[in-house]
N, C-alpha and C positions, 0 to 999 in steps of 0.2 A: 504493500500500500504506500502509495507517494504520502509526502510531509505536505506542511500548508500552515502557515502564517496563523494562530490566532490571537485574540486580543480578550484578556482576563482582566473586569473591570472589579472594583473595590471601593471601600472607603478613602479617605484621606486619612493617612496615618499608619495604613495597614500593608502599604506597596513592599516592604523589606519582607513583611510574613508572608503574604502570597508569592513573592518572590522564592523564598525558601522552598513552601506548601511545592512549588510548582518543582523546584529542582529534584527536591523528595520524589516527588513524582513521577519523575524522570522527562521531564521535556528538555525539548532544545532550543537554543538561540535565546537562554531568559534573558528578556530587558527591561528593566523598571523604569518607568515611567511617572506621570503622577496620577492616582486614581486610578491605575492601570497598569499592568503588566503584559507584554508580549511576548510569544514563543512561538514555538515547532513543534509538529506533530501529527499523526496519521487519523484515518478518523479513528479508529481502538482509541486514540490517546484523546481527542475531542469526548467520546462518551465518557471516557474514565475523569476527565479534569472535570468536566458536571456532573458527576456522580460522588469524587471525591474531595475536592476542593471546599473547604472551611470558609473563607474570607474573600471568594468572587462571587459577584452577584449577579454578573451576568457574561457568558464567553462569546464573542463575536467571530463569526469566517470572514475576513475581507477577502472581495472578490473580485473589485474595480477601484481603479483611482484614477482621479484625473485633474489636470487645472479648468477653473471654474470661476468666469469674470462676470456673468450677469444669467438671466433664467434661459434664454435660448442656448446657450454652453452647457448649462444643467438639461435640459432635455436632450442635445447631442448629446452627450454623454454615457445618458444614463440608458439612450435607446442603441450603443455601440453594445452595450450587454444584448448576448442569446438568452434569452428571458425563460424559454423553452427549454432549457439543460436544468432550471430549476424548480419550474410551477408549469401547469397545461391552462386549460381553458376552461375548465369545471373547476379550480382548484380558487383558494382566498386568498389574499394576502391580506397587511397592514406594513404601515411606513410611519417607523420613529427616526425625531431629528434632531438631531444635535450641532447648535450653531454659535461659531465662534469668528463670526463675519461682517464686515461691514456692509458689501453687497448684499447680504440674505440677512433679515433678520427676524423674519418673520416663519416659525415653525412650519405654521398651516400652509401658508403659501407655496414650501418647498415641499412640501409630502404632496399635493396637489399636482405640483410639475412633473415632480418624479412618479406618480401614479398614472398622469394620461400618457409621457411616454411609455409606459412597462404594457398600457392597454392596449394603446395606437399599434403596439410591434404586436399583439397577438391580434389586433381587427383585421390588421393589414396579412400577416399570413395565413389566420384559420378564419376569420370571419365573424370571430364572436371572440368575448373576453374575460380574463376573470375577475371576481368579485373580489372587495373590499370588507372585511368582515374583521372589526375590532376584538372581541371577545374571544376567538378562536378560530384564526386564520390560518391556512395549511404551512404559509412563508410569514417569517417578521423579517423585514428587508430595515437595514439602520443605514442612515445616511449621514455622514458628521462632514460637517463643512469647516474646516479651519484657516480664516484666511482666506486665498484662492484653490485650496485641496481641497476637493471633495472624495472622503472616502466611502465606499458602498460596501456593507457589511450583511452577510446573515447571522441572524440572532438565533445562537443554537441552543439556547436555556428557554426561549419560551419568559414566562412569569421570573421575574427577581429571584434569584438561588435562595435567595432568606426564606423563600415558602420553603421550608423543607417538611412540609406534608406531616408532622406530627402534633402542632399547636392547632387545636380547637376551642379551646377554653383560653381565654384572655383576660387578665386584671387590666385593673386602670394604669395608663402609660408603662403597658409591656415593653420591652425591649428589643430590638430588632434580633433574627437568629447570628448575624454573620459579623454584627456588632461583637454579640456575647462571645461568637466565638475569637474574632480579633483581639479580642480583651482575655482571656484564656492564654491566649499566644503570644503575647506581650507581657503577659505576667510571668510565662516561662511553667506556665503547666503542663505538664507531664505526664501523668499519673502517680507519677512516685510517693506520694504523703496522700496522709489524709484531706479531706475535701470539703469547707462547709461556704454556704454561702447562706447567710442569717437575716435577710431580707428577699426571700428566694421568689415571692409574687407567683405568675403561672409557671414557673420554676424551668424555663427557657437556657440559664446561665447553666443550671443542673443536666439536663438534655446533654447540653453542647460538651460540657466536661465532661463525664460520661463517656460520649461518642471516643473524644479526642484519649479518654484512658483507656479505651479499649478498643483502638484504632478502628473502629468501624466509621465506613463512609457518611461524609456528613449528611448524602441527599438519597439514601436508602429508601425514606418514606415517601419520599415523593411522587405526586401521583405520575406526572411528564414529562418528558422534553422537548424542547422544538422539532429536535431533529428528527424525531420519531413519525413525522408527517410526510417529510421528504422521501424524494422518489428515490434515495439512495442508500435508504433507511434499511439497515442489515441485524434483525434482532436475535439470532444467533450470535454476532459479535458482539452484539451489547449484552446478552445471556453469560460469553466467556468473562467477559471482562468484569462483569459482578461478580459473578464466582471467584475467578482471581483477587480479588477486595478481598471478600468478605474470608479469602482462606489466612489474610493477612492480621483478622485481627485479634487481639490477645487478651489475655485473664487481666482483671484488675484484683491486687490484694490488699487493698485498705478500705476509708470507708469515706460515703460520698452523703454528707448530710444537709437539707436544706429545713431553714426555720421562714414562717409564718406566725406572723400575731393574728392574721385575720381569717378565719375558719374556712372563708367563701376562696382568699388562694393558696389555703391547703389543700383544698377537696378540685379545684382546677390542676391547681401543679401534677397531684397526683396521677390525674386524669391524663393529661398529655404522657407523662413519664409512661405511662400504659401503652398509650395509641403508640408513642415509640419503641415498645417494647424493650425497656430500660428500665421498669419497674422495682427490677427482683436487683441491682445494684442502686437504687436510693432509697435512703429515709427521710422522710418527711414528717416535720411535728411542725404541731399550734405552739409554736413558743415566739415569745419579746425577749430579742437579740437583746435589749439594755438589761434585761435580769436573768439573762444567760452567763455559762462558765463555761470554760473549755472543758471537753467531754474526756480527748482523746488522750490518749500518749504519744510522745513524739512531736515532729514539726508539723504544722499545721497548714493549710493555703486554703487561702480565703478569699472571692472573690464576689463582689456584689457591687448592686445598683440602687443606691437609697434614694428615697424619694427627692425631687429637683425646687419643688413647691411653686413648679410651672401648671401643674395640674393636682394638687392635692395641697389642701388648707392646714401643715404644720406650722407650729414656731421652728422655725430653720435656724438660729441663734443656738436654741437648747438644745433641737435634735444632733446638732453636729456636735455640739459638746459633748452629748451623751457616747456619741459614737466612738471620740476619743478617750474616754472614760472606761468606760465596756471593753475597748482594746490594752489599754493602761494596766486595769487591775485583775480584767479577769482569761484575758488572752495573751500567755506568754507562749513562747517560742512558737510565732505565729507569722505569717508572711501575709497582712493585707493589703487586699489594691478594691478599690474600687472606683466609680466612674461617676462624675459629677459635672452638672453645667452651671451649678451654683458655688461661681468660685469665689465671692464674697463667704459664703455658709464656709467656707474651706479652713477658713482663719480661726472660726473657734472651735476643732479637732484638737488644738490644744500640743499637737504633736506634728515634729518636722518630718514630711515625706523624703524617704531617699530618692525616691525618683518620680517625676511628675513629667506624662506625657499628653499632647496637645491631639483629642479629637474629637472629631464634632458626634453630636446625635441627633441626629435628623439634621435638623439646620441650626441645633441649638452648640453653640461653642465648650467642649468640655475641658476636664482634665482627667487624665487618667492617672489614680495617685498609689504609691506605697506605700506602706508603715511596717517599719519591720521591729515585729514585738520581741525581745529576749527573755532568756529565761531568769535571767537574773538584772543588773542597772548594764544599760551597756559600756559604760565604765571596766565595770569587772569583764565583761565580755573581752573587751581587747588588752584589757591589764594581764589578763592570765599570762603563767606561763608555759604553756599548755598550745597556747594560741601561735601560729605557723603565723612569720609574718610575710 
């Protein structure tokens, strides 16, 4: 099977993990970009990067490129593509666009252009043409204009990778799946320790750690992909190449715990942990993180998402206090990170992050923060003599 250019998009922040995700993987040509990753690969390796990929949201095939100075160049263009080597005349499409232009600046405008050319080529040699169907079209054709490039893309994910088909039950401002899982990955999770995350909501960050401790594919549950529509679509190669996954992935031996104070997302958490068939590796309790202890032995990693107070009516003063408090006296030899756009709330944690990293959620600006708990002042930590310098 011949290679082929594709394009692995992302969040802001995450381009180094999906970089790595992708060389793990084994693709060729990685090059990191921003929001975005590029590589090599056969189609085996296109199903396997949607199937296994943590931190893309979505994989594009570019197929055409060309310079592009006003809408009559965009229609040449886009009608130099054999339209026919990808969709017939029974068949849908839809056209997403992405513009970064001073000649184009109007989305609608250019999906419109590039759709009567893609028709005009099927009027003109079958006599009839196909339809346009947003919801579930047999092609997603992506067009990103940069400047005067226009590049033409197929969209081989279909729906955003974050659907990963096991969240049905949702609390108030869930978290994105491929957020949690970038946040997982930047915190350096592993499976190696124990696992809690003490503000766990429809328990989304529990899923995703999980997955990654037990190397199982992040998009297992999912119901589709784009590419399963196309006419070159070979589901015996997509049969091997799961199996090949899923012979990859391994025992987890510690323990993987998520807290709730509020009953309605314990009994959701749980519920997704099920439909992902992840069930029988978490526990989940009705418990309030601020008058929780550390349960486990050993070192601990902690990852969570405390409310932002963009959509829920806390004092954000005392709740971050508390937060730093709760970490202070009753989580030692503890690795916490979690994720916040309330970077004023950040100041009374009380305690110096080692490391504070910058990215967004949604459109809201975060930080992604650490606290690394000892087991004793960390004074004594580096005083020992004991201590390898």
């Amino acid at each position: 099977m011949e290679n082929f250019k594709m394009v692995a998009k992302t969040f802001f922040g995450f381009e180094e993990v999906l970089e790595k995700e992708l060389h793990q993987l084994g693709a060729q040509n990685v090059q990191k970009g921003t929001r975005m990753v590029s590589f090599s690969g056969d189609k085996g390796f296109m199903y396997k990067a949607n199937l296994a990929l943590r931190t893309a949201l979505k994989i594009l095939k570019p197929i055409h490129s060309f310079k592009v100075f006003n809408e009559k160049g965009l229609y040449d263009g886009i009608q130099k593509i054999d339209w026919s080597t990808y969709l017939n005349n029974n068949q849908s499409f839809v056209i997403e666009t992405t513009l970064y232009s001073e000649a184009f600046t109007h989305s609608q405008f250019v999906a419109l252009k590039v759709k009567d050319a893609i028709v005009d080529q099927f009027r003109e040699q079958t006599g009839s043409r196909p339809n346009i169907d947003k919801d579930h079209p047999d092609l997603r054709i992506h067009i990103h204009i940069d400047r005067d490039l226009c590049t033409v893309s197929l969209d081989t994910s279909g729906a955003s990778l974050h659907h990963r088909g096991y969240r049905t039950a949702t609390n108030i401002a869930p978290i994105n799946e491929v957020l949690a899982a970038g946040i997982l990955l930047l915190s350096g999770w592993d499976g190696n320790a124990h696992f809690l995350d003490p503000m766990c909501g429809s328990g989304t960050i529990l899923a995703e750690a999980t997955m990654i401790a037990c190397n199982i594919p992040a998009n297992i549950n999912r119901k589709e992909f784009a590419f399963e529509k196309w006419q070159d679509w070979d589901s015996e190669l997509f049969d091997t190449i799961l199996e090949s996954l899923l012979k990859k992935t391994k025992e987890f031996h510690y323990t993987i715990t998520g807290y709730d104070k509020a009953p309605s997302a314990v009994r959701k958490a749980k519920d997704n942990l099920i439909n992902a068939n992840l069930d029988e590796y978490v526990k989940i309790e009705q418990e309030d993180f601020f008058e929780s202890k550390k349960e486990v032995q050993g070192p601990l990693h902690m990852v969570f998402n405390p409310p932002y107070g963009e959509r829920l009516d806390i004092q954000m003063e005392r709740f971050y206090r508390e937060i730093g408090d709760t970490l202070k006296q009753k989580y030692p030899n503890t690795n916490a990170w979690f994720i916040t756009s309330n970077l004023e709330a950040l100041k009374f944690v009380g305690l110096r992050p080692s490391r504070k990293i910058k990215l967004f959620n949604g459109k809201l600006e975060a930080r992604l923060v650490k606290y690394e708990m000892y087991e004793g002042s960390k004074r004594a930590k580096f005083s020992s003599p004991t201590q390898s310098v």
